[in-house]
N, C-alpha and C positions, 0 to 999 in steps of 0.2 A: 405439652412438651414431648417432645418426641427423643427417643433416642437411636442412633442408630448404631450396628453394631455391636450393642453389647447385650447380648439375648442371652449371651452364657451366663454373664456375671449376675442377671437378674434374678436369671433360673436356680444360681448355688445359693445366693444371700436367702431367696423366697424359700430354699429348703431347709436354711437354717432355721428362720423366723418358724418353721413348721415343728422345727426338733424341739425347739423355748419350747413353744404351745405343748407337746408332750413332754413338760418336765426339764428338760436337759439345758443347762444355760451354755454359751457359745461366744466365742472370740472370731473375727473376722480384722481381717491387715489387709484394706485397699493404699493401693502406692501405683504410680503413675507417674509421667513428667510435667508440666503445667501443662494446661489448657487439654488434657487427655478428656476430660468429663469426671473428673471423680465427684465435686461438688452436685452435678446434674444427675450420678448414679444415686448418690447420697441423699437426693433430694425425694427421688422416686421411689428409695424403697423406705423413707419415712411417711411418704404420705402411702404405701401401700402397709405397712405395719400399723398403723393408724384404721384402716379402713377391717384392716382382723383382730382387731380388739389391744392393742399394744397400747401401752403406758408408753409415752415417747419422750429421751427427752435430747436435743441436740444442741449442737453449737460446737465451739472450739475450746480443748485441753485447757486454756487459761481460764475459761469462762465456768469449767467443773472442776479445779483440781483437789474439792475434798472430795467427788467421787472417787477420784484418781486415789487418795490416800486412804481413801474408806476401803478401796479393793485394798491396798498393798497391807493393809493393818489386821483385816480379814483373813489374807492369805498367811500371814504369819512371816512373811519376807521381809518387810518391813523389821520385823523385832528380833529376827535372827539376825541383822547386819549390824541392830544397834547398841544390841543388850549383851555384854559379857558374860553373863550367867546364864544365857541359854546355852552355852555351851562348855557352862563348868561341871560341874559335879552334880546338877539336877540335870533329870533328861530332857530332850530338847523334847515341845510338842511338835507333832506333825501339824503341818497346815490342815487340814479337813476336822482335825478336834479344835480350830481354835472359835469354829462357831458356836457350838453346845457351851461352850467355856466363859465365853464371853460376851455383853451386846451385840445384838447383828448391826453394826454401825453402818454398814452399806443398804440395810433396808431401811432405816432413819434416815440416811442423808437420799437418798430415792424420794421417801415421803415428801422428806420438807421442800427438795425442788420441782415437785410435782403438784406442792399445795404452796410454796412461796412463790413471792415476786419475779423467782427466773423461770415462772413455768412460761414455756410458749405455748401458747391455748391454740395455734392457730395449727397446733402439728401433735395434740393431743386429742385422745379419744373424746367422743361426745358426752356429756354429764348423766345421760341416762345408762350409758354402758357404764362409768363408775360406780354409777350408784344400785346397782345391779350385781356387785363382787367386790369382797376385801379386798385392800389396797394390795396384800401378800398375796393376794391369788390370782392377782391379771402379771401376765409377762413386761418385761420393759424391754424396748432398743432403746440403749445409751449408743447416738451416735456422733463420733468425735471428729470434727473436718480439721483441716490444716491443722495435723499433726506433726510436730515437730520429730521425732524418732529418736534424739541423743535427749531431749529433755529428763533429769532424773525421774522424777514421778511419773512422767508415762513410762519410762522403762522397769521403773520398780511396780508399777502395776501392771504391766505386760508379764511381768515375770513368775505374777500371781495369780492371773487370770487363766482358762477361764472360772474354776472349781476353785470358791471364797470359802464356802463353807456358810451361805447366808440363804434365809429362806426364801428371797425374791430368785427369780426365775428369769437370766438377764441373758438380753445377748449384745454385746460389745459391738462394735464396728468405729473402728481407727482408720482415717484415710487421710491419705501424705504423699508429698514428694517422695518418688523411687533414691532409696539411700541404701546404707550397709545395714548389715543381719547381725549386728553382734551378739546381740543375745541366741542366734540360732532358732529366731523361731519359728521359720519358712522350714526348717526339719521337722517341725510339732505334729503328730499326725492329731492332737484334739483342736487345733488351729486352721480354720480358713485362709489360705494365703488366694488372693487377687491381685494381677499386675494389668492396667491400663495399656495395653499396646498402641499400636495405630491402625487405625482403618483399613480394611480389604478394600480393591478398587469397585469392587462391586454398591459396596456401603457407603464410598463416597460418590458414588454415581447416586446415589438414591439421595442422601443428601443434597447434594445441589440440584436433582431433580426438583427435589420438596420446597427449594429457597424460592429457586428459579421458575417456579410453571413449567418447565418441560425436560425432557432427558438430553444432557449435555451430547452434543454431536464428537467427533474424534479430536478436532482440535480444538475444542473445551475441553477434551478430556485431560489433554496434554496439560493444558493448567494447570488443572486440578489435579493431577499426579505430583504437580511443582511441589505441593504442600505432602506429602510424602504418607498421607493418609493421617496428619496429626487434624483432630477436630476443631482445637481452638484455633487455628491458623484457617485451617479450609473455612469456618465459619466467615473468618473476618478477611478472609479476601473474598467472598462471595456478598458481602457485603457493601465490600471496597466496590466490586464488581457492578454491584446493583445502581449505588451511588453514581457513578462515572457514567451508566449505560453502556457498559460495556459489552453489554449482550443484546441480541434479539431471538422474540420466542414466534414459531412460526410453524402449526401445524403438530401442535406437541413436541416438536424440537427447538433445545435453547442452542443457539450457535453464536458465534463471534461476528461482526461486523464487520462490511465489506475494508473499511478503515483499519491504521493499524491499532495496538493494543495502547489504552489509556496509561500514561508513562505512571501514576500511582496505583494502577493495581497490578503493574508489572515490582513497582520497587516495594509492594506489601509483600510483597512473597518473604520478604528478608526483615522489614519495618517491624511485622506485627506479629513474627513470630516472638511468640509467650516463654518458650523455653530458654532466650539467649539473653546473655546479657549485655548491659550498654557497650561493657571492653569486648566483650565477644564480636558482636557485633559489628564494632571498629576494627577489629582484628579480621574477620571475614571480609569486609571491604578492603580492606590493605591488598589481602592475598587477591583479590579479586584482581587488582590494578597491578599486581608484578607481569611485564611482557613475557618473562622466561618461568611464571610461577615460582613455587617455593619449596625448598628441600629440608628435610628434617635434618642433616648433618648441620647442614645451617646454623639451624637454631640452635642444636646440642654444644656446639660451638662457641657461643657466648657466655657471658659470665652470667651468674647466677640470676644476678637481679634481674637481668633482663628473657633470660630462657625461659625461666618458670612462670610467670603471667603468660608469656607468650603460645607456651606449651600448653597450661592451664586453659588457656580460650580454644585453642584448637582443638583440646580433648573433647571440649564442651560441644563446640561444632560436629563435632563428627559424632558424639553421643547423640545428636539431633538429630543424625542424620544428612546435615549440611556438606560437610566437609567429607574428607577420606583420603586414604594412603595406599597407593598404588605403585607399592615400592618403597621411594626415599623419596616419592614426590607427592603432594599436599594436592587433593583434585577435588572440583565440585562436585557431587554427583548428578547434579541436574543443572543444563547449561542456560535454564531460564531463573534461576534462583545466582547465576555468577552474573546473568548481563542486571539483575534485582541488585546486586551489592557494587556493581561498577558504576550504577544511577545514585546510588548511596555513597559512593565514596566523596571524602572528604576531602580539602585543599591536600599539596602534598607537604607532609612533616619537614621540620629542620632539617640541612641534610648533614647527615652524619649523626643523627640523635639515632637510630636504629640502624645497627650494623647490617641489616641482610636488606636493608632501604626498604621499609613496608610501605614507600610513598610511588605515589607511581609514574614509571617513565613518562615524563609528556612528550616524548615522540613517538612512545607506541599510543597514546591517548586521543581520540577524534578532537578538533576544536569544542568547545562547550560557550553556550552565551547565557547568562545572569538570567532567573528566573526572580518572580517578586518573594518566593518565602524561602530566597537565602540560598536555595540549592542550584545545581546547576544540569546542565543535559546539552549532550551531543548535539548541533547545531543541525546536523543532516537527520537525526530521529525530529527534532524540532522541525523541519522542512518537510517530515513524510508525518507527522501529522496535522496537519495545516493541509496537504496535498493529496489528494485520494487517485491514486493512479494504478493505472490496468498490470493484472502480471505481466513482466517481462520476461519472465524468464519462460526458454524453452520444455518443453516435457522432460526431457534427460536431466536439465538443472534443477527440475521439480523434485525430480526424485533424488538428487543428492539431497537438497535442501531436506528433504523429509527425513532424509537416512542420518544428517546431522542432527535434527530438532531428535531421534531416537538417542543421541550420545553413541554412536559409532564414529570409530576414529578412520583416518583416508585411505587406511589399508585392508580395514574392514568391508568400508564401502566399495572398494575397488574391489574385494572379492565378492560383496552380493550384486554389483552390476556387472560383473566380470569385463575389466579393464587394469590396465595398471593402476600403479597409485601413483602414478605423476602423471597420467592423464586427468586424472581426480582434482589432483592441485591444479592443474593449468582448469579446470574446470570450474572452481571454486574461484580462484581468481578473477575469471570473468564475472562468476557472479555479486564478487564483493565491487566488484566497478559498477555494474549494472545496477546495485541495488543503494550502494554508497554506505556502506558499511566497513568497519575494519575489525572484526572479529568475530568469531564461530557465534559466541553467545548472542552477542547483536542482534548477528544474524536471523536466530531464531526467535528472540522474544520480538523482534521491530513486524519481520515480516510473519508471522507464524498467522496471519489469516490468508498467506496466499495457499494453504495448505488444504484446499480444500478436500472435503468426503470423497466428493466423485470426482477429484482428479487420480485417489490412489488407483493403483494397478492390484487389478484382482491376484492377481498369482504370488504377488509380496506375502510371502511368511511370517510369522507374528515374531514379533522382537522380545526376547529376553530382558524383564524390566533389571533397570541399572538400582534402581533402591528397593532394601530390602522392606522399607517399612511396607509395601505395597504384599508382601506374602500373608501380613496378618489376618 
């Protein structure tokens, strides 16, 4: 299993697991948004805690929660929130004396799931290194995946952790959905905080390298930007990718096909991402199919029941990275992930069931003809994939079309080829006749193999990527 990417998070986990081994027990809080890798960081550094002599034991919060209670009863947290008389007229104990005081109940319930039926044998040390050292003298990783974060017993053993006061030698590791700090524990200097970002371009280039047999060309590359350096997405469009043959590898370069792009690994960019939900989702295509796009005053404008889902999905989007706010206006960031949700979009709604009409114009819409699983696609993308035809556009249209697929707007492009910007539109114009397209994003996803390597012009300056996930 390889991972890519995350070299730091291994390097701080493996010096924790280093502090255990000299004594010192340790809490680590991995969070991320789905499909970041936490389970695949989780998985590696169990089987490398395992290969340095760790007692291991994992799974998820439901599956341990008297660990979970054995810390918080340990800590003493637990009986300070419960007991009125710790706080009467006798003095309260500190958490650190309630070990000497009491059974070490946290290295009992260690034992017994390390010698019962919930041991996983397949992610614990070998029986000769057991049998080689008291149970209280080898270290353990307790480590906990899909954690929940408002669950009480994880929060009331988060709160106790990581010094129980018990003679096992533990190091925690809780990994979850990126949520709120309420307990403040991302300020803890004796706490490991890890957040799952997204991928550099660099690491998702080596990734689809590794899928692919060869280093993605330029416009592979641009796909693979689509997914905004999130792992679980780029995995499963590179999948999608494979599936379709949507590639050819030639010479240690993977590059795109002289044909255009296969229409389901164009609409996974939006399908299979892991982070959105079903309403989101249908909410992203809505906005996709407004001719005039969408304005937040808009929305703020409607009555409650209706703002709030509304609001709620778009925040979501744009927490993805899908979405974004350029002003009072709702905008894609990547125009191959709006023509992803324009393929995806659905029949148009009642009309009048949504005041700001999430359905979409069918006169700014291309005609669409019936496909067999339900969906539907532009009748002219349906005609240019069936049809493999020679570029027609000129070199000067080459280079808008490129400066488009970058997300530069007509005023932009008119100042890097220096022209006006209604020479730009009379220009684009012709191209949208020429190529039979009726929109930017179209444009880009349908035709983005005429974009060839050695058509660019050398002396084009590198462009400002438009998503932030690509700094990580």
């Amino acid at each position: 299993m390889i991972l890519h990417g995350r070299n730091h998070e291994q390097w701080a986990i493996s010096r924790q697991l280093r502090d255990v081994e000299q004594g010192r027990s340790g809490l680590i809080l991995l969070d991320g948004p789905k499909g970041s890798g936490k389970s695949a960081l989780v998985d590696r550094m169990v089987e490398t805690a395992a290969h340095r002599g760790f007692d291991v034991i994992s799974g998820t919060p439901d599956r341990y929660r008297k660990l979970l209670l054995a810390a918080s009863l340990m800590g003493g947290k637990a009986a300070d929130r419960s007991s009125p008389a710790m706080s009467g007229s006798s003095p309260a104990m500190p958490g650190k004396e309630a070990g000497p005081r009491c059974p070490d109940l946290l290295d009992e319930m260690v034992a017994v799931q390390l010698t019962g039926p919930a041991r996983r044998a397949c992610r614990t040390v070998p029986a000769s290194a057991s049998a080689s050292a008291s149970a209280s003298d080898r270290p353990v990783l307790i480590a906990l995946d899909d954690t929940t974060w408002h669950d009480p017993d994880v929060r009331c053993a988060l709160s106790s952790l990581p010094s129980v006061g018990s003679a096992r030698r533990v190091l925690w590791l809780f990994a979850g959905v990126s949520g709120p700090d309420p307990l403040g524990l991302s300020r803890r200097s004796d706490i490991l905080k890890l957040t799952l970002g997204p991928l550099s371009r660099r690491d998702t280039a080596r990734m689809a390298a590794n899928r692919l047999g060869g280093v993605p060309d330029t416009a592979l590359c641009r796909l693979i930007d689509a997914c905004g350096g999130h792992p679980g997405l780029l995995a499963a469009f590179l999948e999608t990718l494979i599936a379709h043959g949507g590639y050819l590898v030639s010479e240690g370069v993977a590059r795109l096909p002289s044909g255009p792009l296969p229409l389901p690994v164009l609409a996974g960019l939006l399908a299979q991402d892991p982070r959105l939900s079903a309403r989101t989702r249908s909410v992203v295509t809505a906005v996709a199919a407004q001719p005039h796009g969408v304005r937040m005053r808009e929305l703020t404008q409607l009555p409650d029941d209706t703002a709030v889902p509304l609001l709620a999905a778009i925040h979501e989007a744009a927490e993805a990275g899908i979405l974004a706010l350029d002003g009072d206006r709702v905008l894609f960031r990547h125009p191959l992930v709006r023509e992803a949700a324009v393929l995806l979009s659905r029949p148009p709604v009642r009309s009048g069931s949504v005041p700001w009409q999430l359905a979409a114009d069918s006169a700014s819409m291309a005609p669409r003809a019936d496909r067999p699983d339900g969906r539907t696609v532009p009748r002219d993308l349906r005609k240019r994939v069936r049809d493999e035809e020679p570029n027609p556009l000129s070199t000067a249209e080459q280079n808008i079309v490129r400066l488009v697929a970058d997300g530069l707007t007509n005023r932009q492009i008119a100042s890097r080829v220096g022209l006006s910007h209604h020479t730009v539109n009379f220009h684009l114009r012709k191209i949208f006749r020429k190529l039979g397209v009726s929109s930017r994003a179209e444009l880009v996803g349908a035709h983005l193999h005429l974009l060839h390597p050695r058509d660019q012009p050398r002396t084009m300056p590198p462009i400002q990527e438009s998503r932030t996930a690509d700094a990580g």
